[in-house]
N, C-alpha and C positions, 0 to 999 in steps of 0.2 A: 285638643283636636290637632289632626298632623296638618300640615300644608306639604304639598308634596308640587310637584314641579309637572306633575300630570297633568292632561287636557280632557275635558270632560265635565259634566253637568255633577258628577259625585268627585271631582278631584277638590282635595283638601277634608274627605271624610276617611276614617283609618278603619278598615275592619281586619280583625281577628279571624282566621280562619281556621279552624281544628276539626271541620267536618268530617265524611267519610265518602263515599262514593253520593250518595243521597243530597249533599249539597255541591258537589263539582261545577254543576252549571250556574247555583244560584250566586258563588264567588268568582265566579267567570264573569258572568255577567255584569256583576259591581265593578271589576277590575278593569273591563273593556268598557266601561263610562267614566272610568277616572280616579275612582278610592284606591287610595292605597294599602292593596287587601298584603297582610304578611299572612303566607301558608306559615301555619306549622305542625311540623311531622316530627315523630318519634326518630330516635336517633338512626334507624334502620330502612328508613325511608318510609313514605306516604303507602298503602297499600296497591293504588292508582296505577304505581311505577313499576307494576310486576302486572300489568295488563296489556296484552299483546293487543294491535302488532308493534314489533321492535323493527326498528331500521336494521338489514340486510338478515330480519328474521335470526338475534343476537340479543335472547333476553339478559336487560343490562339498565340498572334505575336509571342511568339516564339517554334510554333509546326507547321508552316506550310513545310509541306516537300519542298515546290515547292521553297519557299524561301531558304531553307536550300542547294537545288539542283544548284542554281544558284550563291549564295554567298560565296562558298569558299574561303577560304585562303584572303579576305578582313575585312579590317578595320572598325568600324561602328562606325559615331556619327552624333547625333539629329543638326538640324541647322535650322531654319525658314528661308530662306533668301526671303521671299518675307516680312520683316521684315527689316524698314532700319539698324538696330544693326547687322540682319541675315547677309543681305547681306555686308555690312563694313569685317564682319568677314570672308564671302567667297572670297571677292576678297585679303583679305591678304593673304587667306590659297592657292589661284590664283598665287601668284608672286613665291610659292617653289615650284610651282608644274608643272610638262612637258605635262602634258595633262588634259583639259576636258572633260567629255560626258555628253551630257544631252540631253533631250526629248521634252523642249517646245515649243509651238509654234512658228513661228517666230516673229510675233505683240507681243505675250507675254514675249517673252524672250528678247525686245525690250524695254518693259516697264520697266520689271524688273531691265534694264539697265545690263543684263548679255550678252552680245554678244562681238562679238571678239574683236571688238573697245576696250570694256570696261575692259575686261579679261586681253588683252595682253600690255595695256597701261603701268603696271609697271611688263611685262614680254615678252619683243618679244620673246621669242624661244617660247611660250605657243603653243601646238598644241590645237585645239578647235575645237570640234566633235559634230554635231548637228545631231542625226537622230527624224526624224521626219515619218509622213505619208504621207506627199507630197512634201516634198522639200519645198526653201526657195523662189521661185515665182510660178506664176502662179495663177488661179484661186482658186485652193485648198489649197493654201501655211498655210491656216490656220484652218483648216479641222480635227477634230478626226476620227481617224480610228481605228482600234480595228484588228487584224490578219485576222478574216474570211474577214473585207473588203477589207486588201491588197489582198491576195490571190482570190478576188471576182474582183476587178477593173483592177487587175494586167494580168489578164483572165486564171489564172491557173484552177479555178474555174470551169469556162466554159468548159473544156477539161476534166472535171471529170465523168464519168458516162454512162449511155449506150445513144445510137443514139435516141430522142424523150421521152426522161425521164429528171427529174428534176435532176442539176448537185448534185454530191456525193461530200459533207464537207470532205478534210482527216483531220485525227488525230494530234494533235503535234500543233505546234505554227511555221508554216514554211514561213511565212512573218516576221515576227518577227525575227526568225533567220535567214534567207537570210541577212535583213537591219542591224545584229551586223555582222555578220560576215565580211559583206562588209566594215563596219564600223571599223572594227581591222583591216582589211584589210590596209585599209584606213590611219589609224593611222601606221600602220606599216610603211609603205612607207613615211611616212609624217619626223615621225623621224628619217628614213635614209637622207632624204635631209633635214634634219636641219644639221646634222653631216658635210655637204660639207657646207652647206648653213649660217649657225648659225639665222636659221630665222624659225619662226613658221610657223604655216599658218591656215585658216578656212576649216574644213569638212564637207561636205553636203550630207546624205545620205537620199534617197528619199522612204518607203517600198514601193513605188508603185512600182518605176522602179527596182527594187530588182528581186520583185516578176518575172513584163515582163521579165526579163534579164534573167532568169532561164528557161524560157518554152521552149527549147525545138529549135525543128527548124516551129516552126509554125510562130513568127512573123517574121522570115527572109522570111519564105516563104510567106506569106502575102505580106510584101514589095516589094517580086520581081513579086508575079502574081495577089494578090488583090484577091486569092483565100480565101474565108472562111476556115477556118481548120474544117473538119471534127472527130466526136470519131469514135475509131474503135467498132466494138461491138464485146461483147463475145458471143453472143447465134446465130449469124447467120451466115454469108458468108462470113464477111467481113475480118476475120482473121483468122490467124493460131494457135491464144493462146487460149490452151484448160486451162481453170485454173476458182477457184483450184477442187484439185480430192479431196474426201472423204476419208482416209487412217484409216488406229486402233485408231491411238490418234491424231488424227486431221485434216490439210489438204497439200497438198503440190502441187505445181505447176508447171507444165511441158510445156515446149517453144520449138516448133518445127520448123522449117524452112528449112535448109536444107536437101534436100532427104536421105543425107548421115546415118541424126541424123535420121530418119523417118525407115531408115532400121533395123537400131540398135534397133531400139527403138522396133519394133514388131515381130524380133530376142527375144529380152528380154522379151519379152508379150508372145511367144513360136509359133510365127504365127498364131494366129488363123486367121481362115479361113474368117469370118466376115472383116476383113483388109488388108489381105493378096494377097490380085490383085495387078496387074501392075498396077493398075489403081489409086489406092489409094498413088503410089507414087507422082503424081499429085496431089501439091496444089490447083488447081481449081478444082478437084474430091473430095479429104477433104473434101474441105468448102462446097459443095454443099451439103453432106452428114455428116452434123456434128454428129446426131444423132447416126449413125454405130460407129462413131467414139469415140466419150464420150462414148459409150455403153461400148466398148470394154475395155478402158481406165480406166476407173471408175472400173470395175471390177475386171482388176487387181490390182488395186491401193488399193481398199477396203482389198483385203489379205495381205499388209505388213503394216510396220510403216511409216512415214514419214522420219525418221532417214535411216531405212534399202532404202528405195529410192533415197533415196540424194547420202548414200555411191558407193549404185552399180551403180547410177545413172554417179558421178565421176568417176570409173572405164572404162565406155562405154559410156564415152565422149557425154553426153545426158546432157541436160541443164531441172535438176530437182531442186526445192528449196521446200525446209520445210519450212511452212506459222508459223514462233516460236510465242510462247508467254511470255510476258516479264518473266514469269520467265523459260523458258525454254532458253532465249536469255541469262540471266545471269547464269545458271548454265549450259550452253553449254560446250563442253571440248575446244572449241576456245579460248572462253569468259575466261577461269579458266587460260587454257595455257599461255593467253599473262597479266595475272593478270591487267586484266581492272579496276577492281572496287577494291577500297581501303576499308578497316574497320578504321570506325570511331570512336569519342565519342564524343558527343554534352552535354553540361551540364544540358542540359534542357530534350531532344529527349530521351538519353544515346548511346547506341551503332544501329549503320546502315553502309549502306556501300554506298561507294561514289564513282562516276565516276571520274574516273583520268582523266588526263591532253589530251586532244586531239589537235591538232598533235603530235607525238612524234618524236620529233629530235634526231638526234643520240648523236650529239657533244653538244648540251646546254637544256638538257629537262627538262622540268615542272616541277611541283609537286605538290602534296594535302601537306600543311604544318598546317593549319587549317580550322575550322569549319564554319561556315560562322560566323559574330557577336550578339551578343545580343544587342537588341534596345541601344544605345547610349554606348556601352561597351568602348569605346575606347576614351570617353568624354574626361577626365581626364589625360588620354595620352599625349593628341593631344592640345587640350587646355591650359595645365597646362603648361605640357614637352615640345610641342614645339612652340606657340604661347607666354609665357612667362604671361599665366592669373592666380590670386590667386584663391584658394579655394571660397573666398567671390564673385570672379567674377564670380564665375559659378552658386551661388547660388543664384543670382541677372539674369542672365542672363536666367534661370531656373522660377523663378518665372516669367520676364515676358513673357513667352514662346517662348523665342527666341532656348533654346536648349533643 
């Protein structure tokens, strides 16, 4: 096991990283509690690093922000291991190390002869972390998926969008990061019972069933009534969320439900008379009349800010949200107060700012201690320093593209 000079509740535990896109966040997240995660990428760079955007819009391995976003505070070096030299060299750097993660198939990571037989033979405690797209059986077991299609099979997909319209893509990579997180998750737990245990074990994280696992109460409810899940919609009957209203600078979105908040709420609208019956304290009188309702709504909403709504919104216990934009979300007074984003410098990029460690522990927390690495920057480190190879080894090793 490494000791490493990181601060953090996992510093002194070494993971192996050889993921693909599928685990970015789950060795992010190990990295930014303290292990000392070494990426390694083929000698032509990570795939990550050819994913815009690029600083000054300059595709370039190392200007990709998205790469930069997910690799903090990690180690980097080149390794071919579908190269028998490559791999020789991964399974040595396998026996110091407490953890692996990686992304291939299951047929192919068989081939390669990298699976936990092969890993943990000169390391039983090795914990060894597979996420994949579909898990390790099954008909798909060998299946590329890509995020829209977890979140498309997974049926998060399907529940997007209005009743008899084609479903709504959301933003973000949320298959993706369901399957690392689960995946730290995963590994968390795995090295507490090695501590009682002194024994490794195999990880299997599925994005399919990531994704199911997150929706919601639809597939429990399915399983007990074999009911379809229905969307609710926002333009007719079927709900109570008026969202969002048109505001000065932007939009913001208002959640009614109970009559309590419905009083309040056209109290603060000054009664007008258009909503102001007994009647419209009835959710089934609302809905039937959505129109009266946005009418009235929307026009008060159009006179203030989306800020000034939120505030008095909190005051008179009304469930209002500001629809932010990223950068309204980072220059928020929340965002500033709880000093979320750290200022960096990258040798390449120069100065940006960087999301800090999430979750924050009280007694053992994270931290941003570096940038992510430059293509193979830690070769020489790691090869040299701790694998015991000469200079001449690397430049042999180099030549035949093993690193």
């Amino acid at each position: 096991m490494a000791i490493t000079s990181a601060n953090g509740p996992l510093a002194g535990y070494r993971v192996l990283d050889i993921g693909g896109p599928l685990a970015l966040h789950c060795t992010k997240l190990l990295a930014d509690m303290g292990a000392d995660v070494i990426k390694v990428e083929p000698p032509a760079g990570d795939e990550s690093r050819r994913v815009p955007p690029f600083k000054d819009d300059s595709p370039h391995p190392e200007k990709s922000l998205y790469f930069l976003h997910f690799n903090t505070n990690k180690r980097g070096i080149t390794l071919d291991v579908e190269k028998p030299d490559g791999r020789a060299i991964f399974l040595e750097l396998a026996r110091k190390a407490d953890v692996v993660i990686e992304t291939y198939r299951p047929t192919r990571r068989e081939e390669l002869g990298l699976g936990y037989q092969d890993l943990s033979a000169g390391n039983p405690g090795l914990i060894h972390a597979s996420i994949t797209p579909f898990g390790e059986t099954g008909p798909w077991r060998d299946y590329k998926a890509n995020d829209t299609a977890g979140i498309a099979l997974g049926n998060l997909l399907y529940l997007a969008g209005e009743p008899g319209e084609p479903p709504l893509q959301p933003p973000g990579e949320i298959a993706y990061g369901m399957a690392s997180t689960y995946g730290a998750f995963g590994i968390a737990v795995a090295l507490y019972h090695r501590l009682e245990s002194g024994k490794g074990q195999h990880i299997a994280v599925s994005m399919h069933e990531c994704a199911g696992h997150i929706a919601g109460y639809f597939i429990p409810n399915y399983g007990y009534t074999g009911a379809k899940p229905a969307r609710a919609s926002r333009k007719g009957e079927e709900t109570d969320l008026y969202d969002p209203y048109p505001t000065k600078n932007g939009y913001a979105r208002i959640f009614i439900i109970p009559v309590e908040q419905w009083r309040r709420l056209v109290d603060w609208i000054g009664r007008p008379p258009s909503i102001s019956g007994p009647e419209f304290e009835k959710m089934a009188y609302r809905r039937k009349h959505p129109e009266i309702v946005v009418g009235a709504i929307t026009e008060f909403c159009s006179r203030h800010t989306k800020e000034e709504l939120y505030e008095e919104g909190q005051k008179r216990r009304i469930a209002v949200t500001p629809i932010n934009t990223v950068g309204e979300f980072m220059n928020s007074a929340q965002v500033k107060a709880r000093e979320t984003f750290i200022g960096m410098e990258h040798p390449v990029i120069g100065k940006y700012l960087q999301f800090g460690p999430v979750p924050r522990l009280s007694e053992s927390p994270g931290g941003i201690t570096r940038t992510a690495p430059l293509l193979g920057e830690h070769n020489e480190e790691i090869y040299c320093g701790e694998l015991g190879m000469s200079n001449d080894d690397l430049v042999a090793l180099r030549s035949s593209g093993v690193i």
